[in-house]
VEXROMAR-827338 format. One line per 3 residues: number of its first residue (from 1); their letters; for each residue x, y, z of N, C-alpha, C. Coordinates in steps of 0.001 Angstrom, whole numbers, plus 500000, padded with zeros to 6 digits. Layout:
% VEXROMAR-827338
NUM = A = X Y Z X Y Z X Y Z  ... $
This chain:
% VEXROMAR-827338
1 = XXX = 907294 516048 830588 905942 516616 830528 904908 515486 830551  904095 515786 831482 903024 514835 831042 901738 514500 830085  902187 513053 829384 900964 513134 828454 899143 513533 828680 $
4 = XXX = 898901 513911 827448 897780 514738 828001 896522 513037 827773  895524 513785 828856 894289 512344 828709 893584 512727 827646  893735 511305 826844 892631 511544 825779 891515 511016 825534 $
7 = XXX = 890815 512092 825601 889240 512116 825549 888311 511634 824136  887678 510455 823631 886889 510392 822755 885489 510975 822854  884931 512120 821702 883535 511866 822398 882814 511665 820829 $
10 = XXX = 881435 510834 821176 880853 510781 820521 879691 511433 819891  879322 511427 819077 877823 512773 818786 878448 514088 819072  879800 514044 818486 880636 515243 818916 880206 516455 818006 $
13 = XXX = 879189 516457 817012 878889 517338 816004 877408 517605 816736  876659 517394 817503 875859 517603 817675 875366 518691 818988  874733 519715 819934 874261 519873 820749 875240 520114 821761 $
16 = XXX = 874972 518861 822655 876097 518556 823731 877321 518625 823274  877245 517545 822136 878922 517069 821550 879761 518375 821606  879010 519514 820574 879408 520430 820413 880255 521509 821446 $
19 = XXX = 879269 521673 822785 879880 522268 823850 880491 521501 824931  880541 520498 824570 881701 519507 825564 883000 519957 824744  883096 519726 823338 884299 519915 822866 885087 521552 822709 $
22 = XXX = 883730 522427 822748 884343 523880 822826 884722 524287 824593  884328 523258 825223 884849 523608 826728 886210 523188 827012  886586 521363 826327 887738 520822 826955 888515 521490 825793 $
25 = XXX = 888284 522099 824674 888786 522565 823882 889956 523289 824844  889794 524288 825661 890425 525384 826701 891443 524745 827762  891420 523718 827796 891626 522868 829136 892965 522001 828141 $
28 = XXX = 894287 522781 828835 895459 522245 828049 895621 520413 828378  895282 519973 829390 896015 518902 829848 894767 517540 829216  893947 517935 828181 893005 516651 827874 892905 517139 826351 $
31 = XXX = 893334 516023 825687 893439 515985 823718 892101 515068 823564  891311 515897 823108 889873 515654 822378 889622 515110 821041  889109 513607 820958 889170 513331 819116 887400 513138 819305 $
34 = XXX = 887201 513684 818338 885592 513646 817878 885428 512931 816956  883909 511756 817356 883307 511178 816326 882015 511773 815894  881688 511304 814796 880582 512209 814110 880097 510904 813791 $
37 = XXX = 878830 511280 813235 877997 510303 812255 878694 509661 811030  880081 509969 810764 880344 509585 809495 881160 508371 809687  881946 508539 811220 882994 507821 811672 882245 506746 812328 $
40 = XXX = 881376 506669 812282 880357 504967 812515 879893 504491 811257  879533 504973 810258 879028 504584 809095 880578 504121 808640  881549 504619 808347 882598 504204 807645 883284 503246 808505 $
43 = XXX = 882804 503000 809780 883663 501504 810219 885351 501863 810727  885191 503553 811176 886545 503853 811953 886595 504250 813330  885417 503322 813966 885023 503624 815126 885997 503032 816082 $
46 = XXX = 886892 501491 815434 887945 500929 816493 888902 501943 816406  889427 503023 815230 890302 503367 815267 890166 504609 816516  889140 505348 816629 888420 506335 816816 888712 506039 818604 $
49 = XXX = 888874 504576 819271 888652 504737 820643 889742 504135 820794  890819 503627 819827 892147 503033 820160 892718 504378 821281  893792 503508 822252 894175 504681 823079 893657 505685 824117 $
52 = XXX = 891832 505850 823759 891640 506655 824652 891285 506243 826109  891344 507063 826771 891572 507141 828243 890314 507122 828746  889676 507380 828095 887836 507914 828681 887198 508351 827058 $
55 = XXX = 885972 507600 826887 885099 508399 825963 883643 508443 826242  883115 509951 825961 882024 510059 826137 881307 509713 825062  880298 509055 825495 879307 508381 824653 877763 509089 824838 $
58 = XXX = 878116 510110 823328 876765 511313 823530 875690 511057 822014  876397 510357 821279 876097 510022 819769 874626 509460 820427  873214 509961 819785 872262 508885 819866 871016 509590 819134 $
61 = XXX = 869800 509374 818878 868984 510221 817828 867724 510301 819369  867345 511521 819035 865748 512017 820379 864636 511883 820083  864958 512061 818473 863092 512184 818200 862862 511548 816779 $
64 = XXX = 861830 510831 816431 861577 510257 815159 860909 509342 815781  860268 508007 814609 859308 507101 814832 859776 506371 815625  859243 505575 817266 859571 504981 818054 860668 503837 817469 $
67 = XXX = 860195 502900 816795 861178 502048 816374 862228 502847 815877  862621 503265 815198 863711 503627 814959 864877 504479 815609  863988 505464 816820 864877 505897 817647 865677 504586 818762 $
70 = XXX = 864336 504027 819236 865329 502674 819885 866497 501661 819328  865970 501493 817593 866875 500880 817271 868244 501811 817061  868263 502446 816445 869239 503391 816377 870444 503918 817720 $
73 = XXX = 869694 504054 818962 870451 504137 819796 870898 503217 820249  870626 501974 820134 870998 500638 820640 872152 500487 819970  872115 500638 818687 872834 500158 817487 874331 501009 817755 $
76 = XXX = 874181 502301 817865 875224 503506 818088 875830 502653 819256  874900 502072 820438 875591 501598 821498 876828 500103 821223  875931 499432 820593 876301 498130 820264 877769 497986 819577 $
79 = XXX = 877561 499250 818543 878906 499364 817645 880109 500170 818591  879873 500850 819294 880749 501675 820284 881657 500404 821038  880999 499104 821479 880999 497950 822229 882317 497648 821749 $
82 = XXX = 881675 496820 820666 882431 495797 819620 883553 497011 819417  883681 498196 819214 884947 498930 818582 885957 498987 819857  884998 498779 821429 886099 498626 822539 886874 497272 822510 $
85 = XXX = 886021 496634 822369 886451 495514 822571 887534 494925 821498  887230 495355 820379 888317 494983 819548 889578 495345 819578  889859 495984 820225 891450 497252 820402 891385 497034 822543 $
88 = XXX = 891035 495998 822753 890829 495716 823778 890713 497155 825098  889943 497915 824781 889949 499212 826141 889580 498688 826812  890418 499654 827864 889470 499514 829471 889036 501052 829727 $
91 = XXX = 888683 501792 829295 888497 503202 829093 887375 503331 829860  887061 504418 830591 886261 505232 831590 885515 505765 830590  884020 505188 830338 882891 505570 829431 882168 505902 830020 $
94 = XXX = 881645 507563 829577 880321 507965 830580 879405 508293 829227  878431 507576 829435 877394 507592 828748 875837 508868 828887  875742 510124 827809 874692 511080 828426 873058 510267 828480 $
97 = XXX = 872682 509409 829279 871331 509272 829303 870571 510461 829837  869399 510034 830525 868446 511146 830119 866711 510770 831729  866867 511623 831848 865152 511421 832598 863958 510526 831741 $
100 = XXX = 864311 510248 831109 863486 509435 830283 863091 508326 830560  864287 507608 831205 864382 506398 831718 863383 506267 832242  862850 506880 833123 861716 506715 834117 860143 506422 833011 $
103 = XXX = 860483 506990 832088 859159 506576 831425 859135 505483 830111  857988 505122 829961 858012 503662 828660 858005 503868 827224  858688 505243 827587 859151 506055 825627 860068 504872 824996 $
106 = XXX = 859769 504685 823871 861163 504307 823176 862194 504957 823124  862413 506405 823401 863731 506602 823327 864324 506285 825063  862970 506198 826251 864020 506368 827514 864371 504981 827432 $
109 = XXX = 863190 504200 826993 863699 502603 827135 864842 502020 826708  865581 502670 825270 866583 502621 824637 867421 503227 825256  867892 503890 825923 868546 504625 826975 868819 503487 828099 $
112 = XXX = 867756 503457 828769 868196 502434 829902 868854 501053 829163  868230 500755 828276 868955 499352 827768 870343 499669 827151  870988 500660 826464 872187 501099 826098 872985 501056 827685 $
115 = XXX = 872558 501702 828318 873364 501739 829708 873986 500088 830690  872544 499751 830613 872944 498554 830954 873838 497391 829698  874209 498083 828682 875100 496828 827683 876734 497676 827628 $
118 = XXX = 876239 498892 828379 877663 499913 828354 878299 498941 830372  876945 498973 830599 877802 498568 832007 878293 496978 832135  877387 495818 831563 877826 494420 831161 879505 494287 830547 $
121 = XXX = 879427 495726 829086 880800 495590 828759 882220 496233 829873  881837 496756 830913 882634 497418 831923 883135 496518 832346  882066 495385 833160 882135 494193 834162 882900 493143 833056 $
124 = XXX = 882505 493077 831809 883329 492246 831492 884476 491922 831166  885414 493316 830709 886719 493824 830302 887171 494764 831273  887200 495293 832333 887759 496319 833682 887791 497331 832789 $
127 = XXX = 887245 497708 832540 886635 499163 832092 885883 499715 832896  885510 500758 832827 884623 502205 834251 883935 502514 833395  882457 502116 833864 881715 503029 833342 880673 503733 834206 $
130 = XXX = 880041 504984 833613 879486 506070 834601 878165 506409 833642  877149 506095 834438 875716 506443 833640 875830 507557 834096  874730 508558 833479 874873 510422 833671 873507 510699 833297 $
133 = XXX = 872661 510797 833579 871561 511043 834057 870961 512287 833921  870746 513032 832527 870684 514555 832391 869115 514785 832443  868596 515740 832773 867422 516518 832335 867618 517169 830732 $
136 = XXX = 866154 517632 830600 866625 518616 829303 867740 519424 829003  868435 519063 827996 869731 519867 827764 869409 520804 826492  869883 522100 826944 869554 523340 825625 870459 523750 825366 $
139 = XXX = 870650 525162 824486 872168 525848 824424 871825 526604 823045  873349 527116 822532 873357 527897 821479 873893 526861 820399  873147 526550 819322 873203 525918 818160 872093 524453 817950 $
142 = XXX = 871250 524668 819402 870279 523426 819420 869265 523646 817992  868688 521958 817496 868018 522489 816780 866397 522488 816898  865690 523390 816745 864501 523804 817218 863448 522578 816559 $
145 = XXX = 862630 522196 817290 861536 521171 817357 862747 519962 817604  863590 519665 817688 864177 518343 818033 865025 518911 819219  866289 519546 819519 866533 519369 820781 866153 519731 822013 $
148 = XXX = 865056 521066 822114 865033 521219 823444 863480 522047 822978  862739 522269 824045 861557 523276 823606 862532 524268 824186  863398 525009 824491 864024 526135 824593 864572 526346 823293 $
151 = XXX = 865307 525435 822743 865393 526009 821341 864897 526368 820383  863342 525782 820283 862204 525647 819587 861314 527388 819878  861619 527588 820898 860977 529260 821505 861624 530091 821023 $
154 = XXX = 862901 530149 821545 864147 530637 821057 863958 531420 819430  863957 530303 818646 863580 529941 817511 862584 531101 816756  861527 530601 817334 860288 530948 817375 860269 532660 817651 $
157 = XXX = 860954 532904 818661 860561 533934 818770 861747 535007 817865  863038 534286 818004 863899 535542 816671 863440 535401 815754  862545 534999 814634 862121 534740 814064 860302 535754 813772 $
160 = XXX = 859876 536203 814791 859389 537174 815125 857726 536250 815283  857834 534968 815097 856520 533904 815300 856232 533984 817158  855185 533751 817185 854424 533416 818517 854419 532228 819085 $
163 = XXX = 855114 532019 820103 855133 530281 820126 853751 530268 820776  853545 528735 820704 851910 528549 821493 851982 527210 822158  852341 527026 823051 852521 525865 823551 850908 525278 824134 $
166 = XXX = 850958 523849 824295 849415 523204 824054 849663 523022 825704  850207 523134 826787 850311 522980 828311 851189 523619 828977  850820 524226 830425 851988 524327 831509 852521 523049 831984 $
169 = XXX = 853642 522416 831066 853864 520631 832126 854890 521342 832643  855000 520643 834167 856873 521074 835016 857703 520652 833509  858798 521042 833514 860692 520927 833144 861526 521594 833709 $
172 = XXX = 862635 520362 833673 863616 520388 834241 864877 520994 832838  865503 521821 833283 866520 521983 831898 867674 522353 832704  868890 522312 831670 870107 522622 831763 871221 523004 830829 $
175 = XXX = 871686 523929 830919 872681 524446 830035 873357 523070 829458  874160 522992 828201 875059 522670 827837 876443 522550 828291  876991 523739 828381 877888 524381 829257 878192 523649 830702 $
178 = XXX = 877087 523671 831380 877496 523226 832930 877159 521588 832504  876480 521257 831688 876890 519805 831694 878505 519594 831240  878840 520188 830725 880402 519635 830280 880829 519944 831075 $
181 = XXX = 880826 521252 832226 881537 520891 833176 881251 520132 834510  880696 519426 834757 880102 518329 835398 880891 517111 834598  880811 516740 833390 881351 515755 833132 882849 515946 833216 $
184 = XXX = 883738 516550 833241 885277 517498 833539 885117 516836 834838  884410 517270 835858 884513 516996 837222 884418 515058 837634  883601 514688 836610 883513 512791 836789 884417 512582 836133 $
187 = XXX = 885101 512779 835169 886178 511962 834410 887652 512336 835532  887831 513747 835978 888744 513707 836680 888566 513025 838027  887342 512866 838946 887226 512394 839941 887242 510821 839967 $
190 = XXX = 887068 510179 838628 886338 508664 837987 885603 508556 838779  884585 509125 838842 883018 508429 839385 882587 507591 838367  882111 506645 839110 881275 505588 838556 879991 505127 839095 $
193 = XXX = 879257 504109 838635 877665 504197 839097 876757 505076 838238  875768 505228 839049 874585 505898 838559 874769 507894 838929  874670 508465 838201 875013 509713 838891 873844 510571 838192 $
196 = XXX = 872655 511259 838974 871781 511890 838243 872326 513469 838092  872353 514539 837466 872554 515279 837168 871273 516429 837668  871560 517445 838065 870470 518366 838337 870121 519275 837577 $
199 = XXX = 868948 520091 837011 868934 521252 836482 867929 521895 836833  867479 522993 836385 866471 523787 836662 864981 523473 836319  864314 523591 837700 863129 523199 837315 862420 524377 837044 $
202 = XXX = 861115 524848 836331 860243 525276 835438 859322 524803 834699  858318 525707 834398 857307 525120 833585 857415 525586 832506  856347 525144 831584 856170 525756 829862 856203 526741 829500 $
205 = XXX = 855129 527920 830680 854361 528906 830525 855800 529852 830998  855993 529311 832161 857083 530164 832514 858502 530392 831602  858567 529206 831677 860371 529395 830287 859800 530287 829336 $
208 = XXX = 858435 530651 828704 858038 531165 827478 858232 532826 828433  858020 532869 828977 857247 534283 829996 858398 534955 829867  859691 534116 830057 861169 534723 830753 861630 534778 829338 $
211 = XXX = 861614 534296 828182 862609 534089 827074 861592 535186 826479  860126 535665 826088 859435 536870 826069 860320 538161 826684  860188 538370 827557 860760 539126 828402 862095 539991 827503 $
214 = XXX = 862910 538682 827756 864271 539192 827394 863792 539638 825951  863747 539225 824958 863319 539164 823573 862632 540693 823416  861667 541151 823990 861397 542482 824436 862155 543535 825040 $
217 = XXX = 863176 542989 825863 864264 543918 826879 865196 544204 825873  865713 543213 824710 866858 543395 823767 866373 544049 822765  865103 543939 822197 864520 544857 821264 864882 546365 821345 $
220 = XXX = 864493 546861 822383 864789 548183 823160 866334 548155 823316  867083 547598 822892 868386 547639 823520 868970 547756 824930  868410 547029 825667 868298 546807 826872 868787 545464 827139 $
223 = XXX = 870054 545312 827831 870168 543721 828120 870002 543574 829731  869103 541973 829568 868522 541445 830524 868998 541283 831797  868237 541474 833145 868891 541108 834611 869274 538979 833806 $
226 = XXX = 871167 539315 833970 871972 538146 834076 872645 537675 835399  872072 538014 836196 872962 537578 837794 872737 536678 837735  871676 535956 837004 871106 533990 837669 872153 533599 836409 $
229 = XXX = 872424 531942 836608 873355 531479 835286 872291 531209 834743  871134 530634 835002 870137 529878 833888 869642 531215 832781  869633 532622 833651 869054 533422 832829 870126 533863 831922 $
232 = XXX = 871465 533765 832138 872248 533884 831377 872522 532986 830399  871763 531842 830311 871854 530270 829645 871172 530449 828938  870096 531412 829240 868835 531108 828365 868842 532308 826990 $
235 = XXX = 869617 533606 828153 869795 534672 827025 870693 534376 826175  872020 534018 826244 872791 533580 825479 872144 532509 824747  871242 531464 824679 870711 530449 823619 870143 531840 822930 $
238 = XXX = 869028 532304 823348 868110 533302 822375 868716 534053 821561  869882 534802 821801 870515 536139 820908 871383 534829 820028  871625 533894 820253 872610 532598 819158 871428 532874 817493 $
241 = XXX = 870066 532867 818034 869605 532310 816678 868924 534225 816118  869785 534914 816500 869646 536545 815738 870867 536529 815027  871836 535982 815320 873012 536025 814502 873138 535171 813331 $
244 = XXX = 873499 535462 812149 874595 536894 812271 873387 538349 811323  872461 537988 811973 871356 538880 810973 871196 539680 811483  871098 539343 813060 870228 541116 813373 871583 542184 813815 $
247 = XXX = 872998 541527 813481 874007 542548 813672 874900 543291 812701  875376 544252 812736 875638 545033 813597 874158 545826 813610  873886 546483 815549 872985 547098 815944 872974 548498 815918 $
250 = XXX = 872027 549292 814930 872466 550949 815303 872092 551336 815985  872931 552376 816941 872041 553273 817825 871761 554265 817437  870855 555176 818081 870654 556215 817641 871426 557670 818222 $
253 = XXX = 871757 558029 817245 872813 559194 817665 872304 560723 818136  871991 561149 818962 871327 562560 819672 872420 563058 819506  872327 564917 818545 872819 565593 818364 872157 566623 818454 $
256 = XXX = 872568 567925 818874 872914 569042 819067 873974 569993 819166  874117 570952 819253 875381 572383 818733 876155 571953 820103  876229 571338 821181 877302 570653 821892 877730 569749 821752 $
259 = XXX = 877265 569165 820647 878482 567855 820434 877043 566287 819879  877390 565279 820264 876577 564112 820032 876889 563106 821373  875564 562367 821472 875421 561576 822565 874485 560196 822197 $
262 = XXX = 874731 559057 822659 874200 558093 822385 874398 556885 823339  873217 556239 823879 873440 555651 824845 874111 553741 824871  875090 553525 825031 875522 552656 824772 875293 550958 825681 $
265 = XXX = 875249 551406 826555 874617 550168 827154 873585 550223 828039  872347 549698 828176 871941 549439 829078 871170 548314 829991  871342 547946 831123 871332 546834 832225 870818 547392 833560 $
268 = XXX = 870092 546181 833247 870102 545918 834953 871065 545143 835929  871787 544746 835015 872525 543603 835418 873939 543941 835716  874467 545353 835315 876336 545463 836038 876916 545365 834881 $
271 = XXX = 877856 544458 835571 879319 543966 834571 879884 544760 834520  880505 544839 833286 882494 545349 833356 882378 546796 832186  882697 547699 832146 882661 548455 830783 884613 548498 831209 $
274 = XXX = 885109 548956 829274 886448 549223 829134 886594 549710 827778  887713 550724 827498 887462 551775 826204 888930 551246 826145  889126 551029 824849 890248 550676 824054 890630 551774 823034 $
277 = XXX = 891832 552221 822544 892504 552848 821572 893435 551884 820940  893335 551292 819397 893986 550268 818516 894562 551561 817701  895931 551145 817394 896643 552097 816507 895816 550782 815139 $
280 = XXX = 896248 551880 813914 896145 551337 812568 896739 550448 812233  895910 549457 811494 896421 547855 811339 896167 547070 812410  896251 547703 813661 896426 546397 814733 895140 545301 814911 $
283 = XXX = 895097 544661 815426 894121 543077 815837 893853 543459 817744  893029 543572 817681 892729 542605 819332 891791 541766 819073  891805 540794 819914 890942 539523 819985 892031 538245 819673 $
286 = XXX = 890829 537401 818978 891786 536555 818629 891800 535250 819775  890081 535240 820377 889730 534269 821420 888236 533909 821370  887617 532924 822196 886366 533141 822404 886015 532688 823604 $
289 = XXX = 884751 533016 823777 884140 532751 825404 882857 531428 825103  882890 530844 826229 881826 530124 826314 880235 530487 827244  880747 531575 827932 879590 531691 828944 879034 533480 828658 $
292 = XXX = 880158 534004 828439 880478 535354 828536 879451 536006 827744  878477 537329 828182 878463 538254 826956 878820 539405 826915  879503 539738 825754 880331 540633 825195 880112 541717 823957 $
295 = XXX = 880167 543034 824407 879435 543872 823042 880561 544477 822793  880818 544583 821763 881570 545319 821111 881110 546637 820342  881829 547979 820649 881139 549071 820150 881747 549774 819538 $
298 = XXX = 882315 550357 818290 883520 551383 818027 882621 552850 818149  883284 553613 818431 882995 554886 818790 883934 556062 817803  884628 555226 817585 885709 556561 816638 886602 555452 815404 $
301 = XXX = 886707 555832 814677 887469 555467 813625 886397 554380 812624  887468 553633 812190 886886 552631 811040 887536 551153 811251  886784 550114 811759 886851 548967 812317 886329 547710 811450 $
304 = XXX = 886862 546714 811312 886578 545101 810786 886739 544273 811902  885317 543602 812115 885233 542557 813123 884904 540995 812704  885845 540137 812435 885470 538687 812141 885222 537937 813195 $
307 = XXX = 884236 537121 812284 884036 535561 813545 883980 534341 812972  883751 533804 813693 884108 532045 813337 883750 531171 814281  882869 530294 814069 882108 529311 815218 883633 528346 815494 $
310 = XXX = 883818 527951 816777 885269 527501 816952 885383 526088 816134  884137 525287 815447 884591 524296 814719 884053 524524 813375  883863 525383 813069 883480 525946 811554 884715 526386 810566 $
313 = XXX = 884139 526711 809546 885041 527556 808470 884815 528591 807975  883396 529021 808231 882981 529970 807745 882898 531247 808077  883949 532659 807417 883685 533579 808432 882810 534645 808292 $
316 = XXX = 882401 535264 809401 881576 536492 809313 882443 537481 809382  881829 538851 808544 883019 539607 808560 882121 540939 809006  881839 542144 809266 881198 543508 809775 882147 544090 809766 $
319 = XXX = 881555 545326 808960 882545 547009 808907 881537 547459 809959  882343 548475 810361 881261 549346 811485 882261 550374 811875  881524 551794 811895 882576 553040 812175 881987 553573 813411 $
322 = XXX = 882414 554431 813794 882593 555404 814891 881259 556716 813945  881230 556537 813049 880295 557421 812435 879128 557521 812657  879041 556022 812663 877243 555471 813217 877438 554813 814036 $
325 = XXX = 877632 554639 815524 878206 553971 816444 877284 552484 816455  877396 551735 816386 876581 550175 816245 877363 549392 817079  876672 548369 817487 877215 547417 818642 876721 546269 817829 $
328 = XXX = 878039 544934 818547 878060 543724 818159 877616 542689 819241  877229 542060 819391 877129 541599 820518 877874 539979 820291  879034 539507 820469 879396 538533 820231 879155 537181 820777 $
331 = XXX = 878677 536198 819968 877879 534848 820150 878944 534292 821178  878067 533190 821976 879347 532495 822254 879788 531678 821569  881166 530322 821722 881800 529388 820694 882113 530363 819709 $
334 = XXX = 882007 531186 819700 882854 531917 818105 883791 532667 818743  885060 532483 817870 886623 533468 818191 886153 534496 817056  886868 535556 817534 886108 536728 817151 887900 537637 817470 $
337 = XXX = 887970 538800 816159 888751 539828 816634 888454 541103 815849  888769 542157 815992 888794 543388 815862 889767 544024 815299  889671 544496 813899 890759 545160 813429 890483 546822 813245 $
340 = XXX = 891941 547519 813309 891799 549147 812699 891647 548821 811225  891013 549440 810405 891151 549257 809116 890955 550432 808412  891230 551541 809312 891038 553270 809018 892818 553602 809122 $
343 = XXX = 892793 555010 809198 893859 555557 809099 893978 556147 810447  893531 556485 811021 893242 556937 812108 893224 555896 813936  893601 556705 814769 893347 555782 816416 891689 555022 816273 $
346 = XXX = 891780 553807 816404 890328 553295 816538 889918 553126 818007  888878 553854 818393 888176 553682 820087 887201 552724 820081  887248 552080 820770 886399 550847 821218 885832 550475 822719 $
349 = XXX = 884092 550687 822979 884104 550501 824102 883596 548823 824101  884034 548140 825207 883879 546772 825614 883312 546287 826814  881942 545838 826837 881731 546045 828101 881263 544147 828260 $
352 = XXX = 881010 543865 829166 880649 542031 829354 879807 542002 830469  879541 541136 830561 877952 541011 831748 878797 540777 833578  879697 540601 833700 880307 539707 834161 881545 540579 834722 $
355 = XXX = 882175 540706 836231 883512 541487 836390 884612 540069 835877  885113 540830 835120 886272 539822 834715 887335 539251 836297  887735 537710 836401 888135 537087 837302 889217 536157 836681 $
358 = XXX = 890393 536702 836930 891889 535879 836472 891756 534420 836796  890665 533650 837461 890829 532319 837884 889887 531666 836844  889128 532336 836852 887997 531437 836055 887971 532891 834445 $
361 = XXX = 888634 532986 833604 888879 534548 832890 887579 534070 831666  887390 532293 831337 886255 532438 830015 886487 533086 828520  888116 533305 828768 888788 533628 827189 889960 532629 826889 $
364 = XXX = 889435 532045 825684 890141 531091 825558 890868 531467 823935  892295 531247 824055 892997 532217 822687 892612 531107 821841  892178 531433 820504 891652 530747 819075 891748 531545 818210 $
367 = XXX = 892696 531602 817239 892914 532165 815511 891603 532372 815547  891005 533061 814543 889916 533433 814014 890645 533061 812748  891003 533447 811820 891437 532684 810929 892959 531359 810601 $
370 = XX = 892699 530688 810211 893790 530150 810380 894732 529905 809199  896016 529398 809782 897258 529332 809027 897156 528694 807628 $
C-alpha cells in the first residue's frame, strides 16, 4: 500500500486552516498534522514539519497595529524556516499570501517579505516553494470585523443589526472551500512560482444587497436561487452564524376536517427531495458535507438529531417530532446524524440544494460522537 503524503498546515485552527483541513480531511491518500498557535509558542514546530512532504504555511495575524502585524508575520515566517532547516526538509511549501502585496500596508508588505525568505530558504536547501496569491477569503466560522467584510455582514445581519458600510470599493472574494481545493490541485501538480488565485469580483453595496436578499428569502422560509457557487458560498457563510439558535425551524401546520398540510420546502433553486422510514433505535447519518445544503425534516414519529463541528467536542443535540413538523437545516463541517427515539416508524423528508453525483457525492463518513 502506498504511504499516504503528509501534509503540515499551519494556522490550522484558524479560517482557511480550518477548511483546508475539513476538505483533505475526506481525501484518503494525504495524513494532515495541524499546527496551531500553541505549537510555535512551545518550540514543537521542528517536530511539527519533521517528515512532511509539503506544508502549508497559512499561520499569520490580518489585522492589528501595523507594527505588530508585520512583525508577527515575519516572525511566524522566520520560525517555520529555522524548524525546516533544522530536521533538514526539502518539503513543497505553499505559502497563503494575499492581494495586498500590491499595496504599502504592513500586513501586504509583510507578506511579500515572508515570501521572499520562504523562497531564499527553497533556493537554499532544494525545497519547492509556491507563493499563492489569494483575494479575500470568507466562509463559515470567519471571525467578523477581522476576517472578511462577508463575515462581518453575515454577522451583522443574523444578529438582526444593519450593517452600514462607509463605501462602494470593488472586492474580490473567495470561498474557503475552493481555495483548498486549488491548493489539492498545486501540491498534487507541484507548481511552483508565483501563482495568483482568482475570485469573485464585487462591490460593497452589492455583497450587502445579495447577503440582504437571502437573509429576507430565509426569513420567509424560502431558500435562495443557489445555481451560482459564490451564492451558495455566501448562503452557506450566512445561515453558519444562525446556528445553533435559530434551529429547529417551525412550520406552520394548515389544518382542516381533511387531514393537515404544511409546506416544506421552498426554492427557486431545484435540488434533490427524498423521504426516509428509520425503524426504532436506528441512526442515519453519521457524515458531513462541506459545500452541501441539507434540511432535515421529520414528518412522523419522534426523532434526535446531533452535531458536531468536525474538529470540535461539543455536541448539539434537537428533539423534533412529526407533531410539529420543524426543519434543520444542517451547517456545513459538522457530522451530523439522526436517530428514532420514539416507538414508532420515523419519516423523514431530506431534501439538498444540489442532485446528488456518485463522483463528486460531498459526504464524507465522520462519527458524530466518538469512541
Amino acid at each position: 500500500m502506498t504511504e499516504p503524503t503528509k501534509i503540515g498546515i499551519t494556522g490550522a485552527d484558524g479560517l482557511l486552516g480550518t477548511h483546508v483541513r475539513a476538505y483533505f480531511h475526506g481525501l484518503d491518500d494525504l495524513e494532515v498534522r495541524a499546527a496551531n498557535r500553541q505549537t510555535f509558542e512551545v518550540g514543537r514546530l521542528a517536530e511539527f514539519v519533521d517528515g512532511c512532504d509539503a506544508v502549508l504555511h497559512l499561520a499569520g495575524m490580518n489585522r492589528g497595529e501595523d507594527d505588530v502585524v508585520a512583525r508577527t508575520n515575519l516572525e511566524l515566517t522566520r520560525q517555520l524556516i529555522e524548524a525546516l532547516e533544522e530536521r533538514g526538509s526539502t518539503a513543497h511549501v505553499l505559502f497563503s499570501s494575499s492581494t495586498h502585496i500590491e499595496r504599502d500596508s504592513a500586513y501586504g508588505t509583510s507578506k511579500r517579505e515572508a515570501a521572499a525568505l520562504l523562497l531564499a530558504w527553497a533556493e537554499r536547501n532544494g525545497g519547492k516553494f509556491t507563493n499563492i496569491i489569494l483575494p479575500g477569503v470568507f466562509g463559515e466560522g470567519g471571525k467578523p470585523f477581522y476576517n472578511s467584510v462577508v463575515s462581518t455582514f453575515c454577522h451583522q445581519l443574523a444578529s438582526g443589526e444593519t450593517p452600514t458600510p462607509h463605501n462602494d470599493a470593488p472586492i474580490e472574494q473567495i470561498h474557503a472551500q475552493e481555495v483548498a481545493r486549488r491548493f489539492e490541485t498545486l501540491l498534487r501538480e507541484g507548481t511552483v512560482g508565483d501563482v495568483r488565485v482568482q475570485g469573485k469580483d464585487m462591490t460593497v453595496y452589492g455583497l450587502l444587497e445579495t447577503l440582504s436578499g437571502m437573509r429576507d428569502l430565509y426569513a420567509q422560509h424560502i431558500i435562495p436561487d443557489l445555481r451560482e457557487d459564490i451564492r451558495r458560498d455566501l448562503f452557506n457563510t450566512y445561515r453558519s452564524y444562525l446556528y445553533p439558535g435559530h434551529y429547529p425551524v417551525a412550520l406552520t401546520l394548515h389544518t382542516d376536517p381533511r387531514g393537515s398540510l404544511f409546506e416544506a420546502i421552498k426554492s427557486p433553486n431545484g435540488g434533490q427531495s427524498f423521504m426516509s422510514t428509520t425503524h426504532p433505535g436506528i441512526t442515519r447519518g453519521n457524515h458531513y458535507h462541506t459545500r452541501k445544503v441539507e434540511r432535515f425534516l421529520v414528518t412522523g414519529g419522534e426523532a434526535e438529531i446531533k452535531l458536531r463541528h468536525l474538529f470540535g467536542s461539543e455536541i448539539q443535540t434537537f428533539r423534533v417530532s412529526g407533531e410539529q413538523p420543524s426543519y434543520l437545516d444542517i451547517p456545513t463541517l459538522h457530522t451530523h446524524k439522526i436517530t428514532n427515539i420514539g416507538d414508532s416508524t420515523l419519516t423523514t423528508l431530506f431534501w439538498t440544494h444540489e442532485l446528488f453525483d456518485p463522483a463528486q457525492p460531498d459526504t464524507v463518513a465522520e462519527a458524530v460522537e466518538r469512541a
